[in-house]
Each structure stands twice: as structure tokens, then as C-alpha cells.
KEFI-315717 format. One record per residue (C-alpha): x, y negated, z. Coordinates in steps of 0.2 Angstrom, whole numbers, plus 5000, padded with zeros to 4 digits. Example, Ala and Ser with C-alpha at 12.3 -4.5 7.8 and 13.67 -1.06 7.14 Angstrom:
<nodes>
506250225039506850055036
</nodes>
This chain:
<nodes>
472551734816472551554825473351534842471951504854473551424867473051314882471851174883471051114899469951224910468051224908466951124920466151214931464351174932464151184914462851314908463751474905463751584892464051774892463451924881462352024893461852214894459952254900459752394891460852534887461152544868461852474850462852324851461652234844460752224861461652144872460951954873461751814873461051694888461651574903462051644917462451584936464251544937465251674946465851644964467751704968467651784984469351744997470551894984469751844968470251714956469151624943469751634925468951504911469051634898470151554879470051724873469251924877469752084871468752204863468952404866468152544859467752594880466752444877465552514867465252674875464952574893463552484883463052654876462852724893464252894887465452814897466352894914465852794923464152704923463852514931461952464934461052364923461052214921462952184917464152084908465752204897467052164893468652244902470352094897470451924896471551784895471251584900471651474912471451484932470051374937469951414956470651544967470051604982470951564999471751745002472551714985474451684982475551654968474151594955473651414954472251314946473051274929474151424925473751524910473551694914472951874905471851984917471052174920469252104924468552304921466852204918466052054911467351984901466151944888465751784895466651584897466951634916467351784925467951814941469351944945470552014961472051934960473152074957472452114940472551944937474551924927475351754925475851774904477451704895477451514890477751614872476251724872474651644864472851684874472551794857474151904860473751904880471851954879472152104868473652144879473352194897472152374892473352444876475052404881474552454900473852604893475252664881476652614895475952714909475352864899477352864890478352814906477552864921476553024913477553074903479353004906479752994888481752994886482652924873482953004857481453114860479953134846478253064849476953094836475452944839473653014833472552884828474152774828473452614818472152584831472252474847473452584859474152694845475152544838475452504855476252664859477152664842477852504849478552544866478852714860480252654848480852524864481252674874482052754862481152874856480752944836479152894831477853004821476352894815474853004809473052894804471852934789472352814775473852744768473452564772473452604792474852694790475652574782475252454797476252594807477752574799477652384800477752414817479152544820478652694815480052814809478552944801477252934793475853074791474153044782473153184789471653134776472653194762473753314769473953454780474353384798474953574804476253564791476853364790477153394807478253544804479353454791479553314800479753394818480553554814480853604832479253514839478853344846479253304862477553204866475953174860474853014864473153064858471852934861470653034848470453184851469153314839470153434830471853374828472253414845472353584846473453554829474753434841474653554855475153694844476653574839477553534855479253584859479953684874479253584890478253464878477153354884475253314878474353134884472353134883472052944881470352934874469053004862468852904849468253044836466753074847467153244852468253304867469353464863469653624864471453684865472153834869473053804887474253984881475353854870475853764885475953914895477153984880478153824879478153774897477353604892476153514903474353404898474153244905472553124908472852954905471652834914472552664915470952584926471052684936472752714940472952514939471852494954472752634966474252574961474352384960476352344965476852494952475552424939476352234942477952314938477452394923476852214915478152114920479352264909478052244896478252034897480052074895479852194878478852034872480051904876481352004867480352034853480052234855477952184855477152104842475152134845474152164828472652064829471452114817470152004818469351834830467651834834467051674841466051724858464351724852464951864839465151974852464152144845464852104826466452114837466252264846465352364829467052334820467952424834466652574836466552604818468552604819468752494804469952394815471852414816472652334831471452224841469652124840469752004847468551854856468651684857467651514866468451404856468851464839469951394829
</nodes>
């Protein structure tokens, strides 16, 4: 899917580009147009942007159905990876030059963004800019909701919903690095098979067949954990199917429609529901966040993580980009580039 690896930082004073939001809406709005180039103040650090990530929150920011709602005009975009440029002076540890991967929350859809040093993570001299600008949001997502949420032991069973998408492979990945037995369900036998490429011990098309009952043959006694980043109707299915002190993570909803579940299966199974919100956790919790990624670098180094990159989108393709991921034609990562290859 082309390696996107280091080149020289951008000059700064060039006109620079970045997909803008003015209007709540379709992808399709955001304009493309110069902006101002972005200051670092004294904590920030100022990335040259090689590659973005796209994520279906993305969408919904530009939507204006997102948690949280940042006032127009504004740039998405949430990861990035590059090269430093500049750092501010209350900045240590990253120098102009390094190539880093980044949690900008905003306006990574651009050639420059500016972002607080501890979001900002120096990558492995083996990870391309592709791997690290899809990395930072999934793999921070799946390895907080599976380790501190819901402490996930080995030898456990984790069934993944939604599990060919950007953080269900993800979690299929560490999942399986932490020991645990893997249950992949998605809609079509081509995602699934993705699944299995990338660890997954089960496989369940819940298209085709009855998710209740796959889950019962696989799980006889129940899973242990369920990540659930799409919510809808197989939720209250997965609740139903947890095991004695099981443990259900909400990630994200993906299908459009928040659930309702019966909170009397966890009372009968003395289980437990757990929100996940990376972001946010991230930013009360920088030191346990940096720990988190420099055990993730290790899984990557060692060859546990291996990001599935669907597709590279040069810059300007920004809404094509982020319609791929909303219409959840994607599996694994969208991903943007500046300088395609």
C-alpha cells in the first residue's frame, strides 16, 4: 500500500493546504484551501504531516452527531504521522527531524498541524508513516478498552463485533497478544476472512447466520469480553452471552443506533459494562497513555501488529476518503497521504 517513510520536512512558509469544515454536513463539503500556518505554543510540537488517518468519528465531527462539538470553522482529522518541524521551548525529548506518530484530536487533515507534546510519540525506525498514522486512535483504543477496562487475562474468550473494521482487527490483534481466544463476527465472508488473517480463532457471519446460536457453539460457557464498537441490535445478543463476571466494552456506534440491553444479564452474571473513550482517557492520563504505546511499539516490533491498510488517499481526496469509512466499505484503515506514492 506504498510506504510513505521519511523524506525531509516541509518548509514552512509555503502555502498550506488542509481540508476545512465551515459547514456541518456530507464529506463532500469540507473545502480544500490555504490556510495560515499553525504556531506551536511553548508545550506544542509542529508535525509536517507524511500521512493522516481516517476514523469513522471523523465523519460524525463533520456531521455535527458527535459528543463533543468543536466551533466552525475547523480542520478534522484526529492521527497523524510526519516529521517534527519545530517544537516549542517547554518541549523535551522530541527534536526537529524525528519521525513521529501523533493524537492531534483536530485538524489532521492538513500538511501541518500543531499538537502537545505528550500526544506526540516518537515511532519505530521499522514502522512506515502509513502503519503509524492509522495506529495511534485503533490500537490506543483496543489496548485501553482490553487491558485497563477490562483486564483481559489469558486464555479468556473475547468475541470482536464489527471485527474487520478499524479497531475490531485491532483488538483481534492484541486480543490474541495477551493471550486470549479470539471470536471474529462481521457481515461477509470476505471480512471475515481478513479476521482470520489476522488472528482470529473464530469466525461468525452474522449475515448468514444466527449470532445467538454461533456464539453458543463456539462459547459454550460464554465469553469472557465483548468489544463492541457497533452497537444496534447485536448487543443486547453479546450481553446475553457473557460468562460469569463477563465483561461488555462500548466502543462506538458504527451501526447508527445506541442500544438497548437489559442491565438484569449483568446483574445475573455479575458482569460489568464499560465505556470506552480513548481521547479522552488519553488526555487525563498522559504517563499511563505513554505506557500504553511504547507496549504497543513493543507488539509491533515483535511482529504481534500488523495494521491492514485498506486504502491511500492523497490529501486532496480527503471526503472520497472519509465516505469509504462511513459507508463501512473499508476494512482496517483509510488512510491520507501528502505525498503519494
Amino acid at each position: 500500500m506504498g510506504n510513505l517513510r521519511a523524506d525531509a520536512p516541509r518548509t514552512v512558509g509555503a502555502a498550506v493546504k488542509a481540508h476545512v469544515c465551515t459547514q456541518l454536513g456530507l464529506p463532500n463539503q469540507l473545502q480544500f484551501t490555504e490556510i495560515d500556518d499553525p504556531t506551536p505554543t511553548p508545550n506544542q510540537v509542529l508535525v509536517s504531516v507524511k500521512a493522516a488517518g481516517v476514523n469513522f468519528p471523523d465523519g460524525l465531527i463533520v456531521a455535527g452527531t458527535y459528543q463533543t462539538k468543536p466551533p466552525l470553522p475547523f480542520i478534522p482529522g484526529s492521527e497523524v504521522a510526519g516529521v517534527v518541524h519545530s517544537v516549542g521551548s517547554d518541549v523535551q525529548g522530541v527534536t526537529p527531524g524525528m519521525r513521529v506518530m501523533a493524537f492531534c484530536g483536530m485538524g489532521g487533515y492538513a500538511e501541518l498541524v500543531a499538537v502537545t507534546s505528550d500526544k506526540v510519540f516518537v515511532i519505530p525506525d521499522s514502522m512506515s508513516f502509513s502503519d503509524a498514522a492509522g495506529f495511534v486512535v485503533t490500537y490506543g483504543t483496543s489496548y485501553h478498552a482490553l487491558v485497563d477496562r477490562a483486564a483481559i487475562q489469558p486464555g479468556e474468550t473475547l468475541l470482536v463485533l464489527g471485527a474487520s473494521g478499524g479497531v475490531g482487527l485491532t483488538a483481534i490483534e492484541i486480543g490474541k497478544a495477551l493471550g486470549a481466544r479470539v471470536v471474529a463476527a462481521a457481515s461477509s465472508e470476505a471480512k471475515l476472512e481478513v479476521c482470520k488473517q489476522h488472528g482470529a480463532d473464530e469466525l461468525i457471519n452474522y449475515t448468514t447466520g444466527n449470532l445467538r446460536e454461533r456464539v453458543a457453539q463456539v462459547a459454550p460457557s460464554g465469553v469472557d469480553v465483548v468489544y463492541d464498537p457497533v452497537g444496534g441490535d447485536h448487543a443486547a445478543t453479546a450481553v446475553r452471552a457473557l460468562s460469569t463476571a463477563g465483561r461488555y466494552l462500548t466502543v462506538g456506534y458504527a451501526s447508527g443506533q445506541i442500544p438497548k440491553i437489559g442491565m438484569n444479564r449483568l446483574l445475573v452474571v455479575g458482569g460489568a459494562l464499560h465505556g470506552v473513550l480513548w481521547g479522552a482517557w488519553a488526555k487525563r492520563n498522559p504517563e499511563c497513555n505513554a505506557d500504553n504505546m511504547r507496549a504497543l511499539f513493543d507488539m509491533y516490533d515483535g511482529g504481534a501488529l500488523s495494521p491492514h491498510v485498506n486504502s491511500i488517499h492523497p490529501l486532496i481526496n480527503a471526503p472520497t476518503a472519509l465516505e469509504e469509512v462511513m459507508s463501512r466499505r473499508a476494512l482496517g484503515k483509510v488512510i491520507l497521504s501528502t505525498n503519494p506514492e
